[in-house]
Structure formats: structure tokens, C-alpha cells
N, C-alpha and C positions, 0 to 999 in steps of 0.2 A: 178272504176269498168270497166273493159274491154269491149269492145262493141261485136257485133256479129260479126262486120269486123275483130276486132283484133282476134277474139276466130279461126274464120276462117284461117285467116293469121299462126297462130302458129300451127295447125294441116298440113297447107300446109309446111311450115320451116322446119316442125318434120318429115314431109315425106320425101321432098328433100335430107334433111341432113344424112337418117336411124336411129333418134333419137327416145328414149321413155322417155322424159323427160318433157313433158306437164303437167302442174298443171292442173290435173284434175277438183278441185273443182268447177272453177268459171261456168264450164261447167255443173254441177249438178242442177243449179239453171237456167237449160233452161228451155222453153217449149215446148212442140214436134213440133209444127208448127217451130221454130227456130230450134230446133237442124238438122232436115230434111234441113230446107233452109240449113244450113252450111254443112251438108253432101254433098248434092247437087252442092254448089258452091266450098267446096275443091275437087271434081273430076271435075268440069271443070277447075278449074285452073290449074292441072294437068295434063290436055289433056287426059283425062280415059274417057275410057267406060266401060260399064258392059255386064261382061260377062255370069255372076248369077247373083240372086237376093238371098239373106239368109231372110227367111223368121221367125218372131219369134213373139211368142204372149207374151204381157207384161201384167203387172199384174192387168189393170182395165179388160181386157181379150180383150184388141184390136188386132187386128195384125198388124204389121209393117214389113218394110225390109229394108237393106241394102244395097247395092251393092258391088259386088265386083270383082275388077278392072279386064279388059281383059288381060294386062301385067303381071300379074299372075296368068293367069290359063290355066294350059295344061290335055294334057291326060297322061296317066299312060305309064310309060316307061322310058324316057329317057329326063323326064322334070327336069328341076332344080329351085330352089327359095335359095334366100340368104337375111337375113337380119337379124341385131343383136335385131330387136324387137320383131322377135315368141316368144311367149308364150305356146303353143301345137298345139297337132292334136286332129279332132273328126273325128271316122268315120262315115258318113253319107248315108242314100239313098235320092237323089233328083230326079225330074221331070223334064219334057221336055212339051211345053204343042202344041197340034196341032191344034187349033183354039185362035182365041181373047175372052176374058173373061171379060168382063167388073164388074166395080158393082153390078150394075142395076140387070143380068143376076142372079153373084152370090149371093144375097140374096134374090130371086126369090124362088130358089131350089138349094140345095148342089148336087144333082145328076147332073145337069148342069153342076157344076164345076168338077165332077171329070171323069165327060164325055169329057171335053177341053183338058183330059191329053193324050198326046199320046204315054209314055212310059217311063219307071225310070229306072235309074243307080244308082250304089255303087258310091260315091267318098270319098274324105280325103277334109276335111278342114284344111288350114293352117293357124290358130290364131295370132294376135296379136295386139299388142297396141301401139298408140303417146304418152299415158298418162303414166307419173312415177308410178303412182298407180291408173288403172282402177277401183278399189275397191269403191274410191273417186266420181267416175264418175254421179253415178245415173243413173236410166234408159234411161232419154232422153241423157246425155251426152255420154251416151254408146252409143246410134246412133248415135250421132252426128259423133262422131269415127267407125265407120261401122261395132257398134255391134262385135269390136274384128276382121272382116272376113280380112284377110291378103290375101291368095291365094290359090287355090283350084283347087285340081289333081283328073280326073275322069279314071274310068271302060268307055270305052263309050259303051261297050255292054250293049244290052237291061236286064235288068234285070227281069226273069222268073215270079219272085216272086212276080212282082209289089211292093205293099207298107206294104205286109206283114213281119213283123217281129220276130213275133213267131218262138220260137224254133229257133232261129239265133244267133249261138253266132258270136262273136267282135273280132277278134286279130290284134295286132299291133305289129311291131317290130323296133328297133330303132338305129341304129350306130350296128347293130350284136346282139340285147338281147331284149327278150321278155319285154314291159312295161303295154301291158294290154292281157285280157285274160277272158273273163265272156262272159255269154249271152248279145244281145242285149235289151237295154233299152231304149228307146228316151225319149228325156228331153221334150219334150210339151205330150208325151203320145203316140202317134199316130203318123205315119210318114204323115198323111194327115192334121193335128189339125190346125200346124200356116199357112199351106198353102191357108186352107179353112177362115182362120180368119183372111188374108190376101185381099185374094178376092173379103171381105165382105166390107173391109175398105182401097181400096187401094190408096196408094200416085201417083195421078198425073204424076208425075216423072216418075214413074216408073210403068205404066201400064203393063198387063198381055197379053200381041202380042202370035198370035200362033209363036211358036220358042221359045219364054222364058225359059231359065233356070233357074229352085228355085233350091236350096236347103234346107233341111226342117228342121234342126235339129241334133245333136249329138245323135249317139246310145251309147254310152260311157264316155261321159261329156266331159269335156276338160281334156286330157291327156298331162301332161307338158314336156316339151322337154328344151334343151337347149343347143348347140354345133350344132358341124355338124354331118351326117350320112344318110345313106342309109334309106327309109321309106318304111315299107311293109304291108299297110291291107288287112287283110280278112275276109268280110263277105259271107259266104256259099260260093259259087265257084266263088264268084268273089274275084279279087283282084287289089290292085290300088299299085302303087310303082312308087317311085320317088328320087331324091338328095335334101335335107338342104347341100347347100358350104357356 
């Protein structure tokens, strides 16, 4: 049975290497106190910082998060990412928060917390995975791999809208050709949902500092990609674009 050091070591090898070929399973049978330690200790070993936080609620209805790495993530334009282990894009609306939010605070009062925000943007999230089959992973094993988050290209204009999503459709386009096309739908419900359910239960590591970037969610689910090509979202007048070399 593999230890936590080993589990650790082999997500670090997978990344150095640009490999997706980690046996997911053993990592199934974490527990989230473990799978966060090994989050944790494969971006320091890595010399990462975060430059988001991906926020997500799992299924006892905790919130948890991810990090994800400052080496890949820019703003929209003339940013590029390459790596043979994306898996898709989602497009997302995330926050920016303009005070510190503790605990304590957010399960006080949720108005509290969404009074710490100090203004949201469109970005892309750029997916992907160490594991040969995340399928295999389980929910703590899926954080323990950053929840999928690879790297992440922003609008950095303020978004009008705030966290409304109504009536917002989702376009994506991909190497020259449409791959999605529908109204907006976020996967926890709300573009506030796991940010708030995050707040309520947050990992040490990764406290809520005025400056934090979350981002909150897919409007679109995970749209699968694969090769290279030019990326182009749109939600309502924003738009984010970037290079897969």
C-alpha cells in the first residue's frame, strides 16, 4: 500500500514529467484531511503558488478548494499554456474578494460574505489531470489532484453583471469551430453556492485574504478539447481568448 509520501511523490513526477498516467485508485481511499495535505505538499514541492482558488462543493455538501498554480494563469489575450494532459475548458464567472473573510465571520451571516466581494469576472478554466483515469479518483482523490484545475485565463474587466447568470448564454470556440453553444448553467447552481460553502469551512492553507481569487464553477460543464488551437469564450460581452501549443 503506497504511503502519503509516495502518493505525493508520483503527482509531483506526473507533473514534472507532463504525464497523465497515475493510478488513480490508491488515491480514492484518501481522506480529505490527507488528500489536502498532498495537495498542499505537491505545490510546494513544485515551488507554486496560487493564483485562484477553484472553489467546489462535494457531496456531504462541504465546500472545499483547490489551488491553482500562478505559472499558469494569465489574462486573456496573448497568454499561452501547453500540456499533453488538458482534458477541457469550462467557462466560468469568478471573484475577487476586497476584505479578509474568515470562518467565524462567514457562518455568522452570508450577507457578510458577499459583502467581502469586491467585484467578478468571466474567465476559462483550463482542466486537466496526473491521473490515467480521474474517473477512478474519488472525490478526495480528485483534490488531492487540484480537483482537475490545470490553468486559468481571465476577462480581467469587471463584470457588470456581478454573479448573475440569467439569461447568459456560454460560447466557446476551438482551433476555428464552434464546440459549445447553450445558455449558461453552473454546475453547484449559483455562481455564489461553493464560494459561500467554502467560507463556511475553509482549509487553513488556503484562507480567504482581501485579494483572493475563487473561481466558482463551470457554466458549461467541462467541454473536452484535445490538440492545439486558438480558444475563444463568450459570456454576454465579455470574452476571454487565449493559445493550447
Amino acid at each position: 500500500m503506497p504511503t502519503e509520501a509516495d502518493l505525493t511523490q508520483q503527482l509531483i513526477e506526473a507533473q514534472r514529467a507532463g504525464r497523465h498516467d497515475v493510478d488513480a485508485v490508491p488515491y480514492a481511499a484518501l481522506d480529505r484531511a490527507a488528500a489536502l495535505r498532498i495537495q498542499s505538499a505537491t505545490m510546494g514541492a513544485l515551488n507554486e503558488t496560487p493564483a485562484l482558488l477553484k472553489t467546489i462543493v462535494t457531496p456531504d455538501g462541504l465546500g472545499a478548494c483547490a489551488p491553482i498554480y500562478r505559472s499558469r494563469v494569465g489574462n486573456s489575450g496573448a497568454f499561452q499554456l501547453s500540456s499533453p494532459t488538458l482534458t477541457g475548458l469550462e467557462v466560468e464567472v469568478g471573484l475577487v474578494l476586497a476584505s479578509d473573510l474568515t470562518t467565524e465571520v462567514a457562518n455568522r451571516d452570508e450577507i457578510d460574505i458577499i459583502e467581502a466581494i469586491s467585484h467578478y469576472f468571466v474567465g476559462i478554466e483550463v482542466c486537466g489531470t496526473r491521473y490515467a483515469d480521474r474517473s477512478l479518483s474519488g472525490v478526495n482523490g480528485g483534490l488531492a489532484d487540484n480537483a482537475s484545475a490545470y490553468g486559468y485565463v481571465i476577462d480581467p474587466t469587471h463584470r457588470d453583471a456581478g454573479a448573475d447568470i440569467e439569461n447568459y448564454d456560454v460560447h466557446l470556440e476551438f482551433a476555428g469551430r464552434e464546440i459549445w453553444s447553450a445558455p449558461g448553467k453552473h454546475s453547484f447552481g449559483t455562481v455564489l453556492n461553493s464560494f459561500i460553502a467554502y467560507a463556511k469551512n475553509q482549509n487553513p492553507a488556503f484562507p480567504l485574504k482581501a485579494g483572493t481569487v475563487v473561481t466558482t464553477g463551470s457554466l458549461c460543464g467541462l467541454v473536452p478539447i484535445s490538440g492545439t488551437g486558438h480558444v475563444v469564450g463568450r459570456l454576454g460581452n465579455h470574452a476571454v481568448s487565449f493559445d493550447i501549443t
